[in-house]
N, C-alpha and C positions, 0 to 999 in steps of 0.2 A: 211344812212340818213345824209343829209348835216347841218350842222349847220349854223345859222343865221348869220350876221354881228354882232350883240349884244354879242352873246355867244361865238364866235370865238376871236374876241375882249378881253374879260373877259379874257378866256383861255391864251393867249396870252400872255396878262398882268402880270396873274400869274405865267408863267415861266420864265417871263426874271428878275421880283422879285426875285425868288428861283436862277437863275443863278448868280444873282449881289451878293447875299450874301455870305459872304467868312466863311471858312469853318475851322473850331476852329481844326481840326486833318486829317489829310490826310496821305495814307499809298501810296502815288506814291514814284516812285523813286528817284526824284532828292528830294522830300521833307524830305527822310530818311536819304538820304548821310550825313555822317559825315565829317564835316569839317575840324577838325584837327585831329590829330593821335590821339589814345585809348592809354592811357598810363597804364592801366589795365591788370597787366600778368593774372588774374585772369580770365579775361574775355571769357565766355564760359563755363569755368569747371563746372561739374555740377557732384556732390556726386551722384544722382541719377539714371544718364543714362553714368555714371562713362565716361567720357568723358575729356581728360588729358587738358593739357595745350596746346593753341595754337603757341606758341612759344618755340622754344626747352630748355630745361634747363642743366646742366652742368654736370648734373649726371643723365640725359637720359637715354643712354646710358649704363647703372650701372644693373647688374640683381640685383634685391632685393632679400632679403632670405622668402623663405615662411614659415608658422609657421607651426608644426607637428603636425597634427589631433590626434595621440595617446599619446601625449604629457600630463601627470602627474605631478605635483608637489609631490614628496616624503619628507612626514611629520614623522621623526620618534617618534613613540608614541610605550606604553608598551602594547601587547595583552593582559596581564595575569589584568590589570588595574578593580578595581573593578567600576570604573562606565560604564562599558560596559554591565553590570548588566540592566542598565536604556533602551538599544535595541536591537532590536532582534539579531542580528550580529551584529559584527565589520564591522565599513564601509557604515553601514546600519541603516537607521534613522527610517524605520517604514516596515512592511510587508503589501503587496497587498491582498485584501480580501480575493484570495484564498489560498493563504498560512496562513491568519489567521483563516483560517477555517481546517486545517490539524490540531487537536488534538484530544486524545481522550476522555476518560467519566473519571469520578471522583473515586476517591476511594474508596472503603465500608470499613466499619466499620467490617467486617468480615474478609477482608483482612489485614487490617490494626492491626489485635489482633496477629497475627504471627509473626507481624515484633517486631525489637528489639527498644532499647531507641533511641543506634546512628543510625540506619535508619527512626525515625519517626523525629528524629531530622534534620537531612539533606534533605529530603522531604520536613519538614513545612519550612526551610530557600527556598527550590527551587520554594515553590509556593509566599512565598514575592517577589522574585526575578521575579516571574511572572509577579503579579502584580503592582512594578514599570515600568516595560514594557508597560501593557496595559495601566498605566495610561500616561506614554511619550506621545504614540499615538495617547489618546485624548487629549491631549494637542498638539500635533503638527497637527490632523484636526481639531480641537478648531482654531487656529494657520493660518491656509492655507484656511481654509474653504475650500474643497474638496468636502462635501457633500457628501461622500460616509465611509464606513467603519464604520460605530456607530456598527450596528447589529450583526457584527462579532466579535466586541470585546467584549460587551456585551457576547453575547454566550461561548465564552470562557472564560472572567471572572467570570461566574456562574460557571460551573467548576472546577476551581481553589477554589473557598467561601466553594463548596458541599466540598471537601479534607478534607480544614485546619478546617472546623465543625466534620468532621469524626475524624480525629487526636483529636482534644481536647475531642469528646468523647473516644474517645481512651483511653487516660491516666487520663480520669477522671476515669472510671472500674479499671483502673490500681493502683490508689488510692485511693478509696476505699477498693483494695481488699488488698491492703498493710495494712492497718489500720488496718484492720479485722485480718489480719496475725498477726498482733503486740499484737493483744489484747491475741488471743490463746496463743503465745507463752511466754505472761507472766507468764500464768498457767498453761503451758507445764512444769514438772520438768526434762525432758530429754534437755530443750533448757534453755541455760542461756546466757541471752542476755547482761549479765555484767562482762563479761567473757573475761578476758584481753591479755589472750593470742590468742582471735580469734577463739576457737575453742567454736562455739556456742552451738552445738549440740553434746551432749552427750548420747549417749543411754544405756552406765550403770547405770542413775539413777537409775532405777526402782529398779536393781539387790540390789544397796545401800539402799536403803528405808526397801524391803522385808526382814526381822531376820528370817532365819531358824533356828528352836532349833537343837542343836546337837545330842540328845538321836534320835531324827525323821530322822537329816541326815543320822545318822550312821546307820542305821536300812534299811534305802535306800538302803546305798552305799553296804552295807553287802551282801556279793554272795548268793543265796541259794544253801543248802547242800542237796544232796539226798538221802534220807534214805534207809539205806541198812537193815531194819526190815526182820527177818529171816521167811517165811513164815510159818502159825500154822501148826501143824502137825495134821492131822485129823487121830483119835481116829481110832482104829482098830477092 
């Protein structure tokens, strides 16, 4: 379809507008050329598509040292150090769920009547020593916000609580039955508990207390004699 002289006109119009007006940015080539030198060594580098300098530099040529992927810094510190106490290992700031989940059940109170003073003793120091552990840990997912591990330490710190409840009844039995012990042997006269050479228990009391009369002992101790009576003669 042909257009009018009217509409063609118009059209017209409107393009040699659009061509007269000049153009605020243009990407042709003479319009980009740089007219005088870039005195920018910098010019190009870019960190992120690691792309060097475009003009050479003086130590180009220079191999650089590269850094050693197994590379440590060695901090001399004491192993034997009591706030090592505070995690689980040396070196080692917290355990992975499943290593906090390797322990096992709690102590009973039946087991715990066998054992002696310095074993219930070293036991209750090794479950504190626990439980500064568990508590580092939640303080350092307190700390990180990790979102993970609450339930496992939990779990083992109930553990650790059932113990050191067993242990103090432990030696609560163990105290009262001392008491109970103190009290008999104040009324024991074989045990004299004020007794300064240490020797508490004497079991000649009894013999001391008991007076055999001597007429009675003697009569004891006396052998018996066998009578050598002649037999009767019977009558004939």
């Amino acid at each position: 379809m042909r257009l009018g002289n009217p509409a063609r006109s118009s059209v017209l119009a409107q393009m040699t507008m659009a061509s007269s007006r000049a153009a605020a940015f243009s990407t042709t080539g003479h319009m980009c050329k740089r007219k005088t030198r870039d005195n920018n060594k910098k010019r190009g580098v870019s960190s992120l598509y690691r792309s060097g300098p475009r003009e050479p530099l003086s130590m180009s040529n220079v191999p650089l040292p590269k850094p050693r992927a197994d590379y440590k810094p060695t901090v001399p510190v004491d192993e034997s150090h009591g706030l090592w106490g505070f995690f689980p290992e040396p070196n080692k700031l917290m355990w992975t769920p499943t290593e906090m989940e390797k322990h096992g059940r709690a102590w009973k109170v039946e087991e715990l009547r066998r054992k002696s003073w310095e074993d219930l003793h070293a036991l209750w120091w090794t479950c504190c020593k626990e439980r500064n552990m568990l508590a580092t840990t939640k303080a350092e997912l307190e700390r990180t916000k990790l979102g993970f591990g609450e339930s496992e330490i939990e779990a083992r710190e109930l553990e650790v609580n059932k113990t050191m409840k067993a242990i103090k009844h432990t030696l609560t039995e163990r105290q009262y039955t001392w008491e109970d012990a103190t009290k008999i042997a104040e009324s024991d006269p074989e045990i004299d508990l004020q007794a300064e050479d240490g020797q508490f228990y004497k079991p000649s009391a009894y013999e001391e207390e008991t007076d055999v009369p001597d007429t009675w002992a003697s009569e004891v101790a006396k052998p018996e004699v066998a009578s050598k009576a002649e037999p009767a003669k019977v009558p004939s």
